[in-house]
C-alpha positions in Angstrom: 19.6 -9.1 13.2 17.1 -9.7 10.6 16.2 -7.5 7.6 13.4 -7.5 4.9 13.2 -5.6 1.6 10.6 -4.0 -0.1 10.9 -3.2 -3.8 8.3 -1.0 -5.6 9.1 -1.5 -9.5 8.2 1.1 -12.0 8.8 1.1 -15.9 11.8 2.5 -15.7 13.0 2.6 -12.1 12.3 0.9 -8.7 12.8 1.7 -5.2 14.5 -0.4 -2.7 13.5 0.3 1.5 15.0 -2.2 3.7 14.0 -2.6 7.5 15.2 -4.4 10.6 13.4 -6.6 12.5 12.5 -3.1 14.9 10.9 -1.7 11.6 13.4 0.8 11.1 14.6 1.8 7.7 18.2 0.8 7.3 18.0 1.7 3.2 16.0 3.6 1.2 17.0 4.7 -2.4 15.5 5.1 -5.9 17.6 2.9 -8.4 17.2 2.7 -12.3 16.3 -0.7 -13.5 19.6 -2.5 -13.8 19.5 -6.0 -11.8 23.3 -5.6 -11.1 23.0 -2.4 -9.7 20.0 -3.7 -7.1 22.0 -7.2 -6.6 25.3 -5.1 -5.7 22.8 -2.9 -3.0 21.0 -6.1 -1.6 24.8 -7.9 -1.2 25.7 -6.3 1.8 22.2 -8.1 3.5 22.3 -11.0 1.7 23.2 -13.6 4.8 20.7 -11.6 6.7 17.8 -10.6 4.1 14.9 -13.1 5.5 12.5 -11.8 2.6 11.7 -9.7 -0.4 8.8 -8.4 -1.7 8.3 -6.9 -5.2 4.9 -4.9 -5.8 4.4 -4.5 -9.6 1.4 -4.1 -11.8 0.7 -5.0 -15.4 3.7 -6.5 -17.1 6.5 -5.6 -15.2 7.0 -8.6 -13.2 9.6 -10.1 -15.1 12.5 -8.1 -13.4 11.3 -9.6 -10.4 11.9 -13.1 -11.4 15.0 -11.8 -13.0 16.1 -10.8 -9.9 15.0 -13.8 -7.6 16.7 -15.7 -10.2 20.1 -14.4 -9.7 19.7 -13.9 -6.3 18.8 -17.8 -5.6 21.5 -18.8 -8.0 24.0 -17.0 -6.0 25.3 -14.4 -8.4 24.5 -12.0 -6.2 27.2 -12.9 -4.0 
């Protein structure tokens, strides 16, 4: 089974949704802005997740590439 995420990022808080390859919702939560707390979330799909999208506007990219970082590095494992 496959799965994709969506993140949404706000300033101070982002929300994670998580699909199957049927497009149903397997997660959906609202999670502060803590990189370890949305790597420890993603880890159960990690050998599964086939992509991640992160809409964003303005300046708040950069927890994005935080997180693509350490998720590419393997510290999310």
């Amino acid at each position: 089974m496959q799965h994709y995420c969506g993140i949404d990022l706000h300033s101070n808080n982002h929300v994670v949704v998580i699909i199957d390859e049927e497009d149903k919702r397997v997660f959906e939560r609202r999670l502060s802005n803590d990189l370890s707390q949305t790597l420890k979330v993603l880890q159960p799909y990690q050998s599964t997740l086939c992509g991640i999208a992160v809409e964003s506007t303005f300046n708040w990219y950069w927890p994005g590439r935080w997180f693509a970082s350490a998720w590419l590095s393997g510290k999310a494992r």
